[in-house]
TIMI-179001 format. One line per 3 residues: number of its first residue (from 1); for each residue x, y, z of C-alpha. Coordinates in steps of 0.5 Angstrom, whole numbers. Each point is the difference from the previous one (the first is absolute). Layout:
NUM> X:Y:Z ~ ...;
// end
This chain:
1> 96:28:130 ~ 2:-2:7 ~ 5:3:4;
4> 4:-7:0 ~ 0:0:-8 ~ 1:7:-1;
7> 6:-1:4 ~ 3:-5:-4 ~ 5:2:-5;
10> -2:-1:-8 ~ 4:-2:-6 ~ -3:2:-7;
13> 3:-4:-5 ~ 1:5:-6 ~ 2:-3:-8;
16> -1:0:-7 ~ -5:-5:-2 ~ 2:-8:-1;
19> 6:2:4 ~ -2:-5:5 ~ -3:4:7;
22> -5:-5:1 ~ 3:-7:1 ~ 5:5:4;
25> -6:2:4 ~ -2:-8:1 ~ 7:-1:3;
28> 0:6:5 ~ -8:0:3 ~ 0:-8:-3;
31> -6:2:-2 ~ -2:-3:-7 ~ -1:6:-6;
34> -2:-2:-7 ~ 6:1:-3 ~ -1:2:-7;
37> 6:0:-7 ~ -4:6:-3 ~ 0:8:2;
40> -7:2:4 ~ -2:-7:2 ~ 1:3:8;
43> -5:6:-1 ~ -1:-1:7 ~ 4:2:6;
46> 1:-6:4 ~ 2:1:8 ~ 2:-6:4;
49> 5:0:7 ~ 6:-3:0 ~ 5:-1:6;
52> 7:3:-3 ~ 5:1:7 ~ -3:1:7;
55> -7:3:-3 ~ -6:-2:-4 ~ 0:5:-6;
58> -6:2:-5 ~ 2:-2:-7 ~ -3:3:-7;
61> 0:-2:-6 ~ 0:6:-5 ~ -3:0:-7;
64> 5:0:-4 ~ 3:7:-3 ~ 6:4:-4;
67> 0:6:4 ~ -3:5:4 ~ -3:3:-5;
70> -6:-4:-1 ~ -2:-2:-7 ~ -6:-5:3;
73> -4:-2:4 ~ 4:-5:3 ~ 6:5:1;
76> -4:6:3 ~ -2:-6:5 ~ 7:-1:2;
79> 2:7:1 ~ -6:2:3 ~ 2:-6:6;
82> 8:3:0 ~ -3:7:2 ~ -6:-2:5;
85> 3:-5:3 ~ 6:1:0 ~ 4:-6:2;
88> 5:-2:4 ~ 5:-4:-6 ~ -2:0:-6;
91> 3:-6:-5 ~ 1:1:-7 ~ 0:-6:-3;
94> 3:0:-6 ~ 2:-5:-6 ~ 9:-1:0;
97> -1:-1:-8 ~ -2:7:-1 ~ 3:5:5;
100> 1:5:-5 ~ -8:1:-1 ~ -2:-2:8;
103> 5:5:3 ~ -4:6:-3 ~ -5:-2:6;
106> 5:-1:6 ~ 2:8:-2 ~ -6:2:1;
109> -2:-3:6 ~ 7:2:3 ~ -2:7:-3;
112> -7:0:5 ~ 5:-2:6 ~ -3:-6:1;
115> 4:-6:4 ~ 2:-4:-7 ~ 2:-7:1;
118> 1:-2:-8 ~ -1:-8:0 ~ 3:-2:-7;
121> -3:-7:-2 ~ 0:-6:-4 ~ 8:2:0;
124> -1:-9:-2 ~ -2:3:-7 ~ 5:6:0;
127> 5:-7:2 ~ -2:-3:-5 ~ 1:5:-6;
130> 7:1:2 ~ -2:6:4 ~ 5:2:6;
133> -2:6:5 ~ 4:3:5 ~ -6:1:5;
136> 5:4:5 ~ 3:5:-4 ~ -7:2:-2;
139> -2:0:7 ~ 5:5:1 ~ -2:4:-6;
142> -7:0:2 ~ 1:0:7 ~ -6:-4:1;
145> 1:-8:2 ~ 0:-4:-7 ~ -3:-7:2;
148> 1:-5:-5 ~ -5:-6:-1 ~ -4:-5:-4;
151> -7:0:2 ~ -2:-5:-3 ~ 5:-5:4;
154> 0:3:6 ~ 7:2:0 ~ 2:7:3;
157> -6:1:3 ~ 3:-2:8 ~ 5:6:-1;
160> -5:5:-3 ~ -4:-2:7 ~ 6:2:4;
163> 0:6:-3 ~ -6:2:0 ~ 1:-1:7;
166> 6:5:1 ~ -2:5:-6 ~ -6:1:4;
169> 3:2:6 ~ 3:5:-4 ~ -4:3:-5;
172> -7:-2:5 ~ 0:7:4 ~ -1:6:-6;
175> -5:-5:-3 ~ -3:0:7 ~ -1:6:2;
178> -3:3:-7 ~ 5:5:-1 ~ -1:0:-8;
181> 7:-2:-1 ~ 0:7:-3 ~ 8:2:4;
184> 3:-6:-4 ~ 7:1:-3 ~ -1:-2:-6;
187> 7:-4:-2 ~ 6:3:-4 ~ -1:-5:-6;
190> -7:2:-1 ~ 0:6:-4 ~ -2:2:-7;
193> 1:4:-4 ~ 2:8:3 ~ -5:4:-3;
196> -6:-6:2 ~ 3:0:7 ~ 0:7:1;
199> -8:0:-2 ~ -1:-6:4 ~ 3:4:7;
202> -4:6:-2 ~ -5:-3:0 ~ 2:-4:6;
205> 0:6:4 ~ -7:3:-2 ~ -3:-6:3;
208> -1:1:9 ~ -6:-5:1 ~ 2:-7:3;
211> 0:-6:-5 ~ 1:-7:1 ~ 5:0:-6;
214> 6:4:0 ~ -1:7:-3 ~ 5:-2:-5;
217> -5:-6:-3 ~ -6:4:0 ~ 3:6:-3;
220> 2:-5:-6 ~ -7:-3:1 ~ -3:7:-1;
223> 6:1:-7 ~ -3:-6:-3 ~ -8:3:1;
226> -2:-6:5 ~ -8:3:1 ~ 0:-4:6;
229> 6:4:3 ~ -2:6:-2 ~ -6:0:4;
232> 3:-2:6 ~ 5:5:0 ~ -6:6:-1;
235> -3:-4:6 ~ 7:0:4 ~ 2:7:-1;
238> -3:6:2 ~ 1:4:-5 ~ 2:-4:-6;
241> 0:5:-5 ~ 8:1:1 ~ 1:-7:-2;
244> -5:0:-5 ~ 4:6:-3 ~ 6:-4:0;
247> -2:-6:-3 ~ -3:3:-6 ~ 8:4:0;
250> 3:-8:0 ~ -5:-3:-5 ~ 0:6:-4;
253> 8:0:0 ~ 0:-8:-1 ~ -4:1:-7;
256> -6:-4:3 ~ 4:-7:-1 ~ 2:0:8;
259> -2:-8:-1 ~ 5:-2:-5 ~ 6:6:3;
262> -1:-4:7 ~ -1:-7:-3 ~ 7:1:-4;
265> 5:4:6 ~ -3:-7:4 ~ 2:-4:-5;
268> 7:4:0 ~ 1:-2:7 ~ -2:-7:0;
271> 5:-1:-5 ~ 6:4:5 ~ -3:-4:6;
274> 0:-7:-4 ~ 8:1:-3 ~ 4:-6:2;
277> -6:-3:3 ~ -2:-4:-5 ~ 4:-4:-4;
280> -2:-6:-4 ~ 6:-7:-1 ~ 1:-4:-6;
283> -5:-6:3 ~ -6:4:-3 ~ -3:-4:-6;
286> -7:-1:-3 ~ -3:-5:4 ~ -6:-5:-2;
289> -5:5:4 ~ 3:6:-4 ~ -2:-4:-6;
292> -7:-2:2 ~ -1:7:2 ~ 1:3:-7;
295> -3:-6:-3 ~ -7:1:4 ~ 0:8:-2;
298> 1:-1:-8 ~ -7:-1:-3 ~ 3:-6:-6;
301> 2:-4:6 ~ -5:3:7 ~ -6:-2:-3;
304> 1:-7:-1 ~ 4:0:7 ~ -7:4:2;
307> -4:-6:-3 ~ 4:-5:4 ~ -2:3:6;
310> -7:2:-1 ~ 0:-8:-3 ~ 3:-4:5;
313> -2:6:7 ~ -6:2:-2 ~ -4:-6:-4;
316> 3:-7:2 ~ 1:2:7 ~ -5:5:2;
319> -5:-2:-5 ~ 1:-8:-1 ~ 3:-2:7;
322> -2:5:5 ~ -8:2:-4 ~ 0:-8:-2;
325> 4:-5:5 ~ 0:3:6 ~ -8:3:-1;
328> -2:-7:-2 ~ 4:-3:5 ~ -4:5:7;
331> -7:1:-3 ~ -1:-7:-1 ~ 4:-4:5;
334> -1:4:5 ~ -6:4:-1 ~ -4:-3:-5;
337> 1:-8:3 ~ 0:3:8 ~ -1:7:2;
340> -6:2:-5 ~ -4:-7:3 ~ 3:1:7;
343> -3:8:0 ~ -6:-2:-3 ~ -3:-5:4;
346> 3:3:7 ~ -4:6:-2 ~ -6:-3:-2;
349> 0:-4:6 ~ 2:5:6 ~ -3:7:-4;
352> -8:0:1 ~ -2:6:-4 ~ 0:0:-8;
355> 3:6:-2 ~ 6:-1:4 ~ 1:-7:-2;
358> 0:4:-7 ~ 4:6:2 ~ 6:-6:3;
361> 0:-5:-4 ~ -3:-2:-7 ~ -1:3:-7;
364> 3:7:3 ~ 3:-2:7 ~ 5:4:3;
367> 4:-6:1 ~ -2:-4:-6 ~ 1:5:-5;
370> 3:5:3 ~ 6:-4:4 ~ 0:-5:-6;
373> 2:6:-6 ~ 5:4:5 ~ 4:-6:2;
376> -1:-6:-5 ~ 1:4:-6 ~ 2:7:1;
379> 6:-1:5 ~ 3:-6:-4 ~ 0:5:-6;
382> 2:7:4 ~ 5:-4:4 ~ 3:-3:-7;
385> 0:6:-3 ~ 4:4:6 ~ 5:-5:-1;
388> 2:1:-6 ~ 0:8:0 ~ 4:0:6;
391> 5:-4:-4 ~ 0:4:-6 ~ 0:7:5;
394> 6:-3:3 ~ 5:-3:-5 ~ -1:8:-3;
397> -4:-1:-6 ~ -6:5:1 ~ 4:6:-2;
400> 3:-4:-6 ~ -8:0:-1 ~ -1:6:0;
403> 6:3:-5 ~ -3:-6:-5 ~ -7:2:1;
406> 0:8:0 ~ 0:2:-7 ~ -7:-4:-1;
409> -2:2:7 ~ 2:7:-3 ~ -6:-1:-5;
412> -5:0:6 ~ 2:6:3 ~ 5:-4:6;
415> 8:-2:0 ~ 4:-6:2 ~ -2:2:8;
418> -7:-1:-1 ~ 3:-8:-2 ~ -1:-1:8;
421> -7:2:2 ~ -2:-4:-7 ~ 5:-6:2;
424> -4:0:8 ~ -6:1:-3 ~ 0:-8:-2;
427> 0:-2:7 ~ -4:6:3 ~ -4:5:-3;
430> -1:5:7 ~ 8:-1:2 ~ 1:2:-8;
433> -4:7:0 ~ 3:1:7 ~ 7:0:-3;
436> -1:4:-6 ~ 0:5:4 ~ 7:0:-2;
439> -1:2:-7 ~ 3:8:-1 ~ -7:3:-3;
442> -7:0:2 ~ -1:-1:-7 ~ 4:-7:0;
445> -3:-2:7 ~ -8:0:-3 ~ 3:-4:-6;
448> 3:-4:3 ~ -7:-1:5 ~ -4:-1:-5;
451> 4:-5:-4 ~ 1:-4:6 ~ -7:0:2;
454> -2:-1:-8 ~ 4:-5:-3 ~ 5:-3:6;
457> -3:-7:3 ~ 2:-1:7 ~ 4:-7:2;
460> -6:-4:2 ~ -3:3:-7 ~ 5:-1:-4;
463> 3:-8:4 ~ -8:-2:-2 ~ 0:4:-8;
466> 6:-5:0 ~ -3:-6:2 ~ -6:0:-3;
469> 3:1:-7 ~ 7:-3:0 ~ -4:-6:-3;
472> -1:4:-6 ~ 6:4:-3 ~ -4:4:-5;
475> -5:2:5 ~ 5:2:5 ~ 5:4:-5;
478> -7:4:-2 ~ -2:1:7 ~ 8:3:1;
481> 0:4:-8 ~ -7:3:2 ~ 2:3:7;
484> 6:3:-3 ~ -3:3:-6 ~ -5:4:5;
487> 5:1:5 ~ 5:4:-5 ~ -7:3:-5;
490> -4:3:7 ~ 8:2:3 ~ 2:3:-7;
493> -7:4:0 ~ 0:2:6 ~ 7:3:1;
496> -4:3:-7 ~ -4:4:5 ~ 3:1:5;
499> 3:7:0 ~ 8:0:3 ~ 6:-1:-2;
502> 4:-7:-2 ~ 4:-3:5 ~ 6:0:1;
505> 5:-6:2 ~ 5:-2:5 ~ 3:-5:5;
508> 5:-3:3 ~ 1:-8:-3 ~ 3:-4:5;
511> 4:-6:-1 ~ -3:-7:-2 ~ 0:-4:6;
514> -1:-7:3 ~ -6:0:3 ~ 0:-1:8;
517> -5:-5:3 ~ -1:2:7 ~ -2:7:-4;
520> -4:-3:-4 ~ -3:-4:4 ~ -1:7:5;
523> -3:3:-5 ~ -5:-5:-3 ~ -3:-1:7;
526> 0:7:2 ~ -5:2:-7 ~ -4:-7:2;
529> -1:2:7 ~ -1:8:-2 ~ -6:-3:-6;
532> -3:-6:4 ~ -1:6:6 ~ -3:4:-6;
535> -4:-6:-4 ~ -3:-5:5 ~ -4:6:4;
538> -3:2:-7 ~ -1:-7:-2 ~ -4:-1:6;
541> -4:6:-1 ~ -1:0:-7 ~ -3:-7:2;
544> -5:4:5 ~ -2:6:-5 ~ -2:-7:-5;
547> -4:-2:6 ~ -3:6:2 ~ -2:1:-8;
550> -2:-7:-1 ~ -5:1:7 ~ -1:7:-2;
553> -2:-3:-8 ~ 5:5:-2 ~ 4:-4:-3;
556> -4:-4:-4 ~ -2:7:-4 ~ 7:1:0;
559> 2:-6:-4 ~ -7:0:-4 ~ 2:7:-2;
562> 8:-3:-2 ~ -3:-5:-3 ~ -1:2:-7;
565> 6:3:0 ~ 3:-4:0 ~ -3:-5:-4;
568> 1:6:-6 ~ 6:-1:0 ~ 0:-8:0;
571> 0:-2:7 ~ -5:-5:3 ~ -5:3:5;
574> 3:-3:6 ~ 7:5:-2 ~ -4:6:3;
577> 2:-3:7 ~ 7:0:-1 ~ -1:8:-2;
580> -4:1:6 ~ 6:-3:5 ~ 5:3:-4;
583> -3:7:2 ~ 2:-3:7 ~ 6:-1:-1;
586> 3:-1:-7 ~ 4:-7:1 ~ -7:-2:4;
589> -2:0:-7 ~ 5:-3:-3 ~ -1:-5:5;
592> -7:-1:-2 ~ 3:-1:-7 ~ 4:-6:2;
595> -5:-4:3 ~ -5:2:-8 ~ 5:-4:-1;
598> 1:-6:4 ~ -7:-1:-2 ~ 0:0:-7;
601> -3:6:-2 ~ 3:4:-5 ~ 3:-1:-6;
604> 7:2:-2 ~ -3:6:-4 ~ -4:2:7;
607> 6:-1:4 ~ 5:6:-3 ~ -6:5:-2;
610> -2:-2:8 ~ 6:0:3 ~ 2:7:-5;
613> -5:3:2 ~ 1:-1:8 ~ 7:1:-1;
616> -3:8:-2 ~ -5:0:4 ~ -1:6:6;
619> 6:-1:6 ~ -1:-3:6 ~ -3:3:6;
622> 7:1:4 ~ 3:3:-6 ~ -6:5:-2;
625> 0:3:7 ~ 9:1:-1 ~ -2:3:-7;
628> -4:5:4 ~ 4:1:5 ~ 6:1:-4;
631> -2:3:-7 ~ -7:3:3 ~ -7:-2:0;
634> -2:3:-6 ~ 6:-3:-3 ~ -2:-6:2;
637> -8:1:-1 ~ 2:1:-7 ~ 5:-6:-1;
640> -5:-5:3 ~ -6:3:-6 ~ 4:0:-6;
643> 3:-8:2 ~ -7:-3:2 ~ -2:1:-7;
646> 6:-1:-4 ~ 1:-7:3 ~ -6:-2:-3;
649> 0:4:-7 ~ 7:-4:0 ~ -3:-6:0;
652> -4:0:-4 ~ 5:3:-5 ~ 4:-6:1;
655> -6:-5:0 ~ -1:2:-7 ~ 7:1:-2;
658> 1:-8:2 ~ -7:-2:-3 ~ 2:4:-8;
661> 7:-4:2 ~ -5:-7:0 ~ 1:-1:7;
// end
């Protein structure tokens, strides 16, 4: 890090999930982050710089987390960047509507001796549900600045940069200097019960080492078992068995429930901060939002609601616009009718060499194919398909998604937080493996993993599954009923197999919103430039790799050893071609499928056990390699092994089936 960045003061924006941190991250550095209505979807630390005051400050935007103790790995992560880099200001964002449940975290933070700023937001909402918060006599309990803001809006967020300028001439000095905070005075109104304060002083007093919290924080970390603090303080302090005596006196004297006793004095004292300062006024009703939102959580009337967006999102507009009119409309204007001829004939007319003509333009030209597949038939598809889930992560449907689906999802060994990942899944495969990180067990994230890279078809994949079948009702819903019955009988018996215990399920439901269009539209562009990043040098090797292999004779003897494969499970030869490109990239393959199509060459029968089989068929390169990189290598490895040969004995399964059925 440079001497100028290192001397530039740091903000850490702190809060529970879905409390609004990363649109107010966009408002102070002005960069744009995925902003996301569900817990977890920023798994990741976002960093940017923003001029608050007379300074450019380094901003971060924290995954989200309850406490200092962490339960997650998204937690830990949080801790972890409070104690090592030790920031200036550190911004609690916390939702106005539920103060009660926020504050546990801004009593903690104040307990570390960090320099707290508590920004309460979406007070919009907490107005329009007759809630009225007297800011300053919490300020004054708390005896940290109370700023109240509507994020969304950008309402409040002026004053908190005037603040932030202050607070941090202030409280800036002991977080510079490193000190630990370890003399912080902890305020008259935080204290507990008598007997747990006593274990908590004398505990504090056995500990001599310099930390970056206050001793008082980690005393009370190491009383709840944080192994990660007991480490740290056997690393610190040069004789730690006088501590470690004294902790195991506090636990044993706490009856091993040190969590729970500290989660309920906490709670006490949030109750006595928050006396008088919430009060809620006669105007508070039920509004249309209210029972929309209870209306898309009840089964009897969430599956029909489900059905509508599923319906008129997913098929009408991904699949008939986006996979239909719009591909229609560039690959044949544009392409078919001008670039393809254009590019064809200036390569065979400036290029000598063969090979190369072959490698730039022609059957698998890096233009002609390559470029024609990711940018007239996967970038309407993907660009559709963003949009819409950007509009349904918005508005706040997703966790309603998830409280509708977790008790099916509980059969597979998954909860109602796995909705996300499977949910992004339909847009890109590789994005959704990465975000299942957020999953709470090991044992979650390898199902989710391999059902992802099994049975969830990737936008490009399902906008041309759409299209290719939505002239056939009976062949889409069977496509749509046999998909779903392997993804709930592979779920089902590998959550079977796999030892572990059920999951558990928790999350915050945000309010329903009306979705914002500079959000939306911020969102979709920034997934589309993040995919074509990714797809579009993929595409252009795949195109390469198919020319080497045609050059090399490889990819013939490959396609001779798919072909009666495929042609077992009823498929004409020529099939074994869109297999080959799906083992590229598997919205390659469902590329190579529409153009089958186009030319008349597969029955109704051929297009769903085709487009079943493809739909199962092994991951795509990009998301192979972020199976490896977050599952592990053997995990991966055994993933790939088991897909390859179930796609095709699914597919001939079904074959069959279709035929009994007079197909």
């Amino acid at each position: 890090m440079s001497d100028d960045a290192r001397a530039q003061p740091r903000l850490a924006l702190v809060g529970a999930p879905n409390v609004g941190k990363s649109v107010l991250f966009g408002r102070l550095t002005g960069k744009y982050v995925t902003v996301s209505n569900y817990p977890g979807t920023t798994v990741e630390v976002f960093k940017g710089k923003g001029r608050i005051g007379p300074h450019d400050w380094n901003v971060v935007d924290t995954p989200g987390t309850y406490s200092l103790y962490p339960l997650t790995e998204e937690q830990r992560v949080t801790r972890t960047l409070l104690m090592n880099e030790r920031p200036d200001v550190v911004v609690h964002v916390a939702d106005a509507k539920n103060l009660e449940r926020m504050l546990a975290l801004t009593v903690e933070l104040i307990e570390a001796g960090l320099p707290v700023i508590l920004v309460l937001n979406m007070m919009d909402e907490a107005d329009a549900l007759g809630m009225r918060i007297d800011t300053g006599m919490l300020e004054r309990r708390l005896g940290v600045p109370v700023v109240p803001v509507s994020a969304t809006l950008d309402r409040g967020t002026g004053r908190l940069r005037d603040i932030i300028g202050l607070y941090a001439a202030q409280a800036g000095a002991p977080a510079a200097a490193g000190d630990g905070a370890g003399a912080v005075a902890v305020p008259s109104w935080l204290t507990y019960d008598e007997h747990i304060e006593r274990l908590i002083l004398l505990l504090v007093e056995s500990l001599h080492g310099t930390y970056r919290l206050s001793k008082r924080a980690i005393a009370l970390l190491l009383l709840q078992g944080d192994e990660e603090i007991l480490r740290t303080m056997q690393a610190v302090e040069g004789d730690p068995g006088l501590v470690v005596r004294q902790l195991e006196k506090a636990q044993s004297a706490l009856g091993g429930r040190a969590v729970y006793e500290l989660g309920i004095e906490r709670r006490k004292v949030v109750t006595g901060v928050l006396q008088g300062v919430v009060t809620a006024q006669d105007s508070a009703r039920t509004t249309l939002a209210h029972r929309l939102s209870d209306l898309t959580m009840n089964p009897v009337t969430g599956i029909p609601f489900l059905a509508a967006v599923l319906y008129f999102g997913l098929y009408k507009f991904v699949g008939v616009f986006g996979a239909g009119t719009v591909v229609d409309f560039i690959e044949q204007s544009l392409f078919e009718n001008r670039l393809t001829p254009w590019i064809n004939g200036w390569v065979q007319a400036n290029v000598p060499w063969q090979p190369v003509t072959e490698l730039l333009a022609g059957e698998y030209g890096v233009f002609t194919l390559g470029l024609r597949y990711a940018l007239a038939i996967i970038l309407p598809i993907v660009g559709t398909f963003f949009l819409v889930f950007s509009i349904i992560e918005d508005s706040g449907y997703l966790p309603r998604l998830a409280m509708l689906v977790d008790r099916v999802f509980k059969l597979i060994g998954l909860n109602g937080r796995a909705v996300i990942p499977m949910t992004l899944g339909f847009g890109c495969d590789t994005m959704a493996t990465l975000v299942s990180r957020t999953l709470e067990t090991k044992r979650e994230r390898i199902i989710a993993t391999l059902l992802l890279a099994l049975a969830i078809p990737c936008s490009a994949q399902l906008g041309v599954i759409l299209a290719l079948l939505s002239g056939y009702p009976s062949a889409l819903l069977a496509w749509a009923v046999f998909i779903g019955l392997v993804f709930l009988l592979v779920g089902f018996l590998t959550a079977k197999l796999l030892p572990g215990e059920r999951p558990s399920f928790y999350m915050e439901i945000p309010p329903l919103r009306l979705p914002m269009l500079r959000n939306i539209l911020a969102k979709t562009y920034t997934r589309m430039h993040w995919y074509l990043l990714e797809v579009i040098p993929l595409f252009a090797l795949a195109s390469v790799l198919m020319w080497l292999g045609k050059m090399s004779g490889l990819f013939d003897a490959a396609i001779q050893v798919l072909r009666p494969i495929v042609m077992a499970i009823g498929l004409p030869g020529r099939t074994a071609e869109v297999f080959l490109f799906g083992f590229f990239r598997r919205d390659y393959g469902a590329a190579g499928l529409y153009d089958l199509q186009k030319a008349a060459a597969l029955s109704p029968r051929q297009m769903v056990v085709a487009a079943s089989t493809l739909t199962l068929f092994v991951p795509c390169v990009a998301q192979f390699i972020m199976m490896a990189k977050e599952r592990g290598t053997a995990v991966a490895m055994a993933i790939f092994a088991f897909i390859f040969p179930f796609a095709f004995a699914g597919g001939y399964v079904l074959n069959l089936t279709l035929g009994l059925m007079g197909w």
